[in-house]
C-alpha positions in Angstrom: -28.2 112.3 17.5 -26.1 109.6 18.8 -24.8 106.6 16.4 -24.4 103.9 17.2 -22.4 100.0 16.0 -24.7 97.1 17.4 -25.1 93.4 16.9 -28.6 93.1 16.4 -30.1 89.6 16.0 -33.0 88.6 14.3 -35.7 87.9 15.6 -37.9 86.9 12.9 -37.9 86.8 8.9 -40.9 87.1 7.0 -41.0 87.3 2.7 -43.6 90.1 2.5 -43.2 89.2 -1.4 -40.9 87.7 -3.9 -38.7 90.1 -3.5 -38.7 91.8 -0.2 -37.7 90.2 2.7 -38.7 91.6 6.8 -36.0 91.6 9.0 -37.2 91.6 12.8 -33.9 92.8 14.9 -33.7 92.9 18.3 -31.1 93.6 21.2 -30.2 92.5 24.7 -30.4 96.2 25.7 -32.9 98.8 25.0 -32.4 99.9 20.8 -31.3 103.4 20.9 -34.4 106.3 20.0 -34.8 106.6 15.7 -37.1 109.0 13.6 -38.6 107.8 10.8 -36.6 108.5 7.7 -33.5 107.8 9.2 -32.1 104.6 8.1 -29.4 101.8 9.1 -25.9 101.1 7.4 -26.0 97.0 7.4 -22.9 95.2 7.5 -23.4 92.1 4.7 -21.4 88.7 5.8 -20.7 86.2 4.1 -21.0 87.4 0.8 -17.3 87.8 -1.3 -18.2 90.1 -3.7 -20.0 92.3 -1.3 -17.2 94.9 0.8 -19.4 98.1 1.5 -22.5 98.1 4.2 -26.1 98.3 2.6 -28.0 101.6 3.5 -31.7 100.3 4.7 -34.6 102.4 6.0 -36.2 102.2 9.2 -39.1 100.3 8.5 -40.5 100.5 12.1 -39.5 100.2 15.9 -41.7 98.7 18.0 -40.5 99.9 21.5 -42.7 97.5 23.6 -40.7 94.5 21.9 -37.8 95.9 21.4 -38.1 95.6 17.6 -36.5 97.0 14.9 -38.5 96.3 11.5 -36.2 96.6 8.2 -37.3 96.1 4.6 -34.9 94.5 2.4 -35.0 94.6 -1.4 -33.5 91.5 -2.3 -31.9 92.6 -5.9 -28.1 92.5 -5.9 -25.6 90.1 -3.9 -25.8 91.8 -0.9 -29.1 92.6 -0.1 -29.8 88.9 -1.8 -27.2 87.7 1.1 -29.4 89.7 4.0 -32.7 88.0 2.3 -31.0 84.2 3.2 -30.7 85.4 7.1 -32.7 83.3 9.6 -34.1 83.8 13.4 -31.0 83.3 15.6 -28.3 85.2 12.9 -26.5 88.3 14.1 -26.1 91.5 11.9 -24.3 94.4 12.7 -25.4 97.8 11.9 -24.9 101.5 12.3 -27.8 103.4 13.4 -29.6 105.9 13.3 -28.0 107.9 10.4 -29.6 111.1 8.7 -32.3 113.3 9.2 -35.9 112.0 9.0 -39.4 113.8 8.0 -40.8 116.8 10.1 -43.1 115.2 12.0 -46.4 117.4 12.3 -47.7 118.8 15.5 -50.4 120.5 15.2 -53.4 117.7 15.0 -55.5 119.5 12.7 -53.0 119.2 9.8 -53.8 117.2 7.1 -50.8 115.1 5.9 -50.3 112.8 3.3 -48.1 110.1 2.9 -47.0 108.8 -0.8 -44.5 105.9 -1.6 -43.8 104.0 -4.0 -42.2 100.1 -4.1 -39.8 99.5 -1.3 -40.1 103.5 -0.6 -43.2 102.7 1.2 -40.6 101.6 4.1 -40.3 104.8 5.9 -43.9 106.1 5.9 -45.0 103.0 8.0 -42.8 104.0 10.9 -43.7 107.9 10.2 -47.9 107.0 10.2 -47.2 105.1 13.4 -45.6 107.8 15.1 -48.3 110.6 13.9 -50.8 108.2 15.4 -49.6 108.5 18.9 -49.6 111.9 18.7 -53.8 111.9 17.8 -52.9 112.5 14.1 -54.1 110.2 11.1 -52.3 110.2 7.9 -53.3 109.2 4.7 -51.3 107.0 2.5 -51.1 107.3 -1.7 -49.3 103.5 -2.5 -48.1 102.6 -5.4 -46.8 99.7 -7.1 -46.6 97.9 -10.8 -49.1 95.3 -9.3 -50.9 94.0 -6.6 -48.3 91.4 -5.7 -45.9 94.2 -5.7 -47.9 96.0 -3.0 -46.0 95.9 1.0 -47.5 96.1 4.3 -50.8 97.0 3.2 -52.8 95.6 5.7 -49.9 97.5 8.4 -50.7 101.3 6.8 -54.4 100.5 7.3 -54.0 100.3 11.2 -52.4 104.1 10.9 -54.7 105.9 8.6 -56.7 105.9 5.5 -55.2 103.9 2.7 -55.3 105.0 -1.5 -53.9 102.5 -3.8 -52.5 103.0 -7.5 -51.3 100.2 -9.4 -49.8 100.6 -13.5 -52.1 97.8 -14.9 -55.0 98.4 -12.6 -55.4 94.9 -10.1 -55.4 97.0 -7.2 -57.0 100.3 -6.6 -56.9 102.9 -9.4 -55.3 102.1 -12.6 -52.5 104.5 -12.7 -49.5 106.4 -11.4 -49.9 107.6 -7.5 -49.9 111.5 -9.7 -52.9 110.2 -11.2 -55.1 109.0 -8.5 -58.4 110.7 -7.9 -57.6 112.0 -4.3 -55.5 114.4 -5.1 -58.3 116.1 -7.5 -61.0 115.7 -4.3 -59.0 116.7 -1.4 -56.5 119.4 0.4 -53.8 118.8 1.9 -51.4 120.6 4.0 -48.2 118.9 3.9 -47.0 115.8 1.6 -44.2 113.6 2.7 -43.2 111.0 -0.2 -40.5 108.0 -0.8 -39.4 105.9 -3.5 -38.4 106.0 -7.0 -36.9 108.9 -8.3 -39.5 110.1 -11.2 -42.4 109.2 -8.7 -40.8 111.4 -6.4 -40.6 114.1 -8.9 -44.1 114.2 -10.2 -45.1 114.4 -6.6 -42.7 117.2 -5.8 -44.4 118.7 -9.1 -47.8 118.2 -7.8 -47.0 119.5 -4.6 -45.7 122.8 -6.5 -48.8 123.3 -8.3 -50.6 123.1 -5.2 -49.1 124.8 -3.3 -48.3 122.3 -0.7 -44.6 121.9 1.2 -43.4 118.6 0.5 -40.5 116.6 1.8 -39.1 113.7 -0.1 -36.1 110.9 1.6 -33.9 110.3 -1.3 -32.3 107.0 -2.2 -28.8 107.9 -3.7 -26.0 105.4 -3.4 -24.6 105.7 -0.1 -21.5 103.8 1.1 -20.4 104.9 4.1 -23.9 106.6 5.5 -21.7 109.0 7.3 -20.7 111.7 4.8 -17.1 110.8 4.3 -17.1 109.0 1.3 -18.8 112.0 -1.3 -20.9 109.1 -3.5 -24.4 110.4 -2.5 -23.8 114.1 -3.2 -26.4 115.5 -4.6 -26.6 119.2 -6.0 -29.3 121.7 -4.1 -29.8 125.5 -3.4 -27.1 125.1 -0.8 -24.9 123.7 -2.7 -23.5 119.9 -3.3 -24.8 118.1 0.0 -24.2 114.4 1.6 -27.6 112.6 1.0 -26.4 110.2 4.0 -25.3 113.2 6.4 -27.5 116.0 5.3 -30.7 114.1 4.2 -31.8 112.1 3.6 -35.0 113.7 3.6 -35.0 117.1 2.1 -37.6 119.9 1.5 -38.4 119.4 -2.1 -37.7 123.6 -2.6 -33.7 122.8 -1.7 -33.6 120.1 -4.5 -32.7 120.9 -8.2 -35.0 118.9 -9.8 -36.7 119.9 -13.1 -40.3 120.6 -12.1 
């Protein structure tokens, strides 16, 4: 797929909580066609101890408004630095980079969706898209609490919503592993994003069930293009670019302890 080096300018901000910030981009020409799990390589001004672009997930594109929806975790200097941006500002990115999630196409298939904290990003985009097609997802969201819950009321416009929080003020008390739905219902393909051990435990679910599961990693990448070597990470094919190869890989190619 083509990449692209655009000034994008924002459209709108909006702080989804304290610490996540929604950046609504838009262009004076048409925004190039993205997958979800691909994701962006922003460019951070005005920031002196920032040098490398921030890798950012596609969060959503709405075509009709020639919007492009990113999700910002506002927890170092430079993602801190994107969160101060206002309506008018101009940010360059690179986009799309990497592979995104196998999108289903048979309409019968039952697929769930399972993030965690800003991991939810990419399954908005991804539920979106499967609605189009006649297809309804369901999403398994987790969080620490219910403040730390995003887009909520967004995934419930796509498909059937399950909630896990770790001190129980939303939905079940609980990691998304534990939640009841996975003990009541099949499902024929899981697609998942965010933290590392969730991730896991969900690959390790998915094992036991016998389901094929894809998971979009979130390895420090620099460059988003392969060239660099800082996201390698080790799988049945050998040492792969998260950024060029990935970053969504079939949990079977991964080397994770499960």
């Amino acid at each position: 797929m083509k990449k692209y080096i655009l000034d994008l300018t924002i459209k709108q901000t909006e702080r989804i909580s304290p610490k996540h910030v929604l950046l609504r981009l838009t262009a004076d020409t048409p925004l190039p066609d993205m997958s979800p799990g691909q994701f962006v390589e922003v460019r951070v001004d005005g920031s002196e101890t920032t040098f490398l672009r921030r890798p950012i997930s596609i969060n959503y594109v709405d075509k009709e408004n020639n919007e492009l929806w990113l999700m910002v975790a506002m927890i170092g200097n430079g993602t801190r630095r994107l969160g101060e941006l206002v309506a008018g500002d101009i940010v360059n990115c690179v986009l799309p980079l990497g592979n995104g999630f196998t999108m289903p196409k048979d309409s019968s298939e039952r697929i769930l969706l399972v993030g965690g904290g800003v991991g939810v990003a990419p399954l908005l985009y991804m539920g979106a898209e499967m609605k189009k097609t006649g297809i309804e997802p369901s999403f398994l969201l987790g969080a620490r609490t219910k403040a730390d819950l995003l887009e909520i009321d967004l995934f419930r416009q796509y498909g059937r919503v399950f909630i896990t929080t770790e001190d129980g003020s939303e939905g079940e008390k609980g990691f998304v592993t534990n939640h009841s739905v996975l003990q009541k219902e099949r499902f024929d393909r899981i697609a998942t994003c965010g933290p590392k051990p969730m991730m896991v435990a969900v690959a390790r679910y998915a094992r036991q069930a016998d389901v094929e599961c894809e998971a979009s990693l979130e390895n420090m990448m620099a460059c988003g293009l392969g060239a660099c070597l800082c996201c390698v990470e080790k799988t049945t094919k050998g040492n792969l670019c998260v950024c060029k190869e990935g970053p969504v890989f079939n949990v079977k190619q991964l080397l994770w302890q499960i």
